[in-house]
N, C-alpha and C positions, 0 to 999 in steps of 0.2 A: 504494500500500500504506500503512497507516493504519500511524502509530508507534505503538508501545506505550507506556504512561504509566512505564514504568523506563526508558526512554531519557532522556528528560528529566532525570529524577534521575542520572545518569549523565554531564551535562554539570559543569564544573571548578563554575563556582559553586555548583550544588546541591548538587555534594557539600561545598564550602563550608561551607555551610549544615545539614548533615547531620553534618558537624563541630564547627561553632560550637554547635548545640542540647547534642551528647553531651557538650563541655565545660561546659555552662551546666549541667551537672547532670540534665540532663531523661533520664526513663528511655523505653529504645526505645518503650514505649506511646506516651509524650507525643510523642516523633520521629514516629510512625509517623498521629499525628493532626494534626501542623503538616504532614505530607507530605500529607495528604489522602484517606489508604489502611489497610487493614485492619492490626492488631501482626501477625496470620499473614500479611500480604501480605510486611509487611519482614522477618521471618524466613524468608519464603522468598528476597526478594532480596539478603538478606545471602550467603544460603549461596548462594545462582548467582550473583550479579556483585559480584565481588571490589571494586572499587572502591566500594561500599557498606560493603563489610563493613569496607574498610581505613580508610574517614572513620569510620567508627564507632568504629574503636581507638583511632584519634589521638585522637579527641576524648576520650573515655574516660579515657585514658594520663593526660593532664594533669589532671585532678583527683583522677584514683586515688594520684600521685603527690605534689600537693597535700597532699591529706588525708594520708594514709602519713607524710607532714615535719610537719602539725600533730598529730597522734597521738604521734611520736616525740617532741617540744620537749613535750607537755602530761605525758608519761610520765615525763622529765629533767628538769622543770620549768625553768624562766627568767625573767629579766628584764628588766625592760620601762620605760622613764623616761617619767615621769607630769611634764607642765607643769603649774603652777598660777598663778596671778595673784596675788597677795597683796597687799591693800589696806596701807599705813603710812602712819604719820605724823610726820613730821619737823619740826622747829619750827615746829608748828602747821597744816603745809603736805599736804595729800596726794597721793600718790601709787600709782600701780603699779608692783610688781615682779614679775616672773617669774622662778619659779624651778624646777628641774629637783628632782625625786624617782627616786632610783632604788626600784621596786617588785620584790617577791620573790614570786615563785609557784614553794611549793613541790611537787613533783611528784605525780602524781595516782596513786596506787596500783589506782585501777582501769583507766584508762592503761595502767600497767607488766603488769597481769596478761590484758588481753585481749592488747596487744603480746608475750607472750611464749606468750601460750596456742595463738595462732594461728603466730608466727617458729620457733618448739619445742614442736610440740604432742607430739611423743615423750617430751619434760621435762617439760610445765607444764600437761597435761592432768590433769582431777579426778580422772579413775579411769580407770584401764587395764585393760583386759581382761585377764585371766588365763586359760589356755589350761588345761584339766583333762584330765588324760591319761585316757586307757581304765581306768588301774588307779586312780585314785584316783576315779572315778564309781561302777567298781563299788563300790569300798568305803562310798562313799555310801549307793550303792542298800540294801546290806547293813543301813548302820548305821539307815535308814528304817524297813528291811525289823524288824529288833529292836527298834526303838521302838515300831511300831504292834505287837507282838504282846505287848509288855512291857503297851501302853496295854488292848491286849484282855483281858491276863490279870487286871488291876484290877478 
């Protein structure tokens, strides 16, 4: 009986490797072209063999996680020490010196507003939907309904 080509995949290193890619960033398209097989082949193997789907997390996890802590620190802004070299001259003589800079970056306000648009979108969403009851449409309808006959009678 001929194995199937998701068995393979299904051995510890492939899935390895099926992990290593989704950390590296690569989106299940690219995964599913370094495996050698259609994006609908791995969405189907995702959703039937767990062990696809579960390298697929892990990998995932740690960059989603990553990123989520550089997003947070660029939203807080922070500090960061800059070496530089600095050429001098001392009786006559040259030299290098190295010295530390502490650098300030202050926090990035589009940072702080997708971070809170998406952590509190109940809060920090643009517009919110307004729910208009039955009586306050008809009054609507109404005040429409006297405009256009206000505009006809012009």
């Amino acid at each position: 009986m001929a194995r199937g080509k998701y068995q393979e995949w299904l051995e510890r290193d492939n899935l390895m490797k099926i992990e290593a890619w989704a950390r590296d960033g690569l989106t299940d398209e690219q995964i599913s072209k370094n495996m050698g097989i259609a994006y609908s082949t791995l969405r189907v193997w995702r959703d039937k063999y767990p062990p696809i789907s579960a390298a697929l997390k892990r990998g995932k996890e740690v960059v989603d996680i990553e990123v989520e802590n550089k997003l947070l620190k660029r939203a807080l802004g922070y500090e960061y020490d800059e070496v530089k070299t600095v050429q001098k001259i001392v009786d006559g003589k040259k030299y290098a010196e190295k010295i530390t800079i502490t650098r300030h970056v202050m926090p990035d306000t589009t940072a702080q507003i997708f971070w809170l648009k998406n952590r509190k979108p109940d809060v920090w969403m643009d517009r919110k939907a307004k729910e208009v009851s039955s009586n306050q449409g008809s009054n609507l309808e109404r005040y429409f309904e006297l405009l256009d006959d206000r505009i006809l009678d012009e």
